[in-house]
C-alpha positions in Angstrom: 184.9 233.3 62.2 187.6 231.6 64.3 190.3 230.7 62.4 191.7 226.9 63.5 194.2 226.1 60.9 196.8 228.3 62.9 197.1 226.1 65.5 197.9 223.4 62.9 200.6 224.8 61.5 202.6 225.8 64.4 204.8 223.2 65.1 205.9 224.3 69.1 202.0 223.5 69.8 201.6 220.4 71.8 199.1 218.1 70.6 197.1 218.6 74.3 196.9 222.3 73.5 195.9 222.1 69.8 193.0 219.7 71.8 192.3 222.4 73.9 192.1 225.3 71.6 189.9 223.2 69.5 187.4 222.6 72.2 187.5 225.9 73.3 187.0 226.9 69.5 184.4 224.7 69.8 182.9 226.1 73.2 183.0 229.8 72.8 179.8 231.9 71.4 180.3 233.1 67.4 180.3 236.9 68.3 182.3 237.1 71.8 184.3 233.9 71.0 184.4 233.6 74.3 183.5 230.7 76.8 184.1 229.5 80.6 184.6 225.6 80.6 186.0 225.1 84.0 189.3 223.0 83.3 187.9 220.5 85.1 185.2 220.2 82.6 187.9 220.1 79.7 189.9 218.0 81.2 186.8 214.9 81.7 185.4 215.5 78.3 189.1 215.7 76.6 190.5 212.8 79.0 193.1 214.8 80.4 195.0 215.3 83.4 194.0 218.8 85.2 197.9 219.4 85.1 197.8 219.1 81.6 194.7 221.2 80.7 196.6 223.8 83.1 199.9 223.5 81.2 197.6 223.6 77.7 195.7 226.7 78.6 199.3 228.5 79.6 200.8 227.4 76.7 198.1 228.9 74.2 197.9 232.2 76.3 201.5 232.2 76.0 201.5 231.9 72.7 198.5 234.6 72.1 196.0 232.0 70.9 193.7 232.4 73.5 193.3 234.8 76.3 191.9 234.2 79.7 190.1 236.4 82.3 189.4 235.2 86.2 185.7 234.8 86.9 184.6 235.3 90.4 181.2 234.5 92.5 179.6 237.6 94.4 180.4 235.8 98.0 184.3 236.5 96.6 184.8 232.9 95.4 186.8 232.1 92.5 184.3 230.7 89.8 185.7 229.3 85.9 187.4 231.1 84.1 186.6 233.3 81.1 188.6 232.3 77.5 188.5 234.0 74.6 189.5 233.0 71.3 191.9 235.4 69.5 
């Protein structure tokens, strides 16, 4: 089980990235808690900026909340990443 009331009591989270992990929370499968929203993806269905999703996702790696893994195609192209929820 993922437990959300972390983000909720840190006070240097920005609002955007408590949004963020939520979602992702929200997102990622109960036994990898893991999930590969685009940030595009996040950012239309949480009505953010892509800079802002970008600045949220570094902020909760930063902070060890999350942690993310590049994804890419087999032709070598970059695909979404890969969160997980830690």
């Amino acid at each position: 089980m993922i437990d959300k009331m972390k983000v909720y009591q840190d006070t240097e989270l920005s609002s955007k990235a408590v949004s963020v992990y939520l979602y992702l929370c929200e997102r990622a499968e109960k036994e990898t808690k893991s999930c590969f929203p685009s940030m595009k993806t996040i950012g239309r269905d949480l009505h953010m900026s892509l800079a802002s999703v970008k600045r949220s996702i570094n902020e909760l790696e930063k902070k060890a909340y999350i942690k993310k893994e590049n994804r890419f195609r087999e032709n070598g192209g970059k695909s979404s990443n890969l969160y997980f929820i830690e």
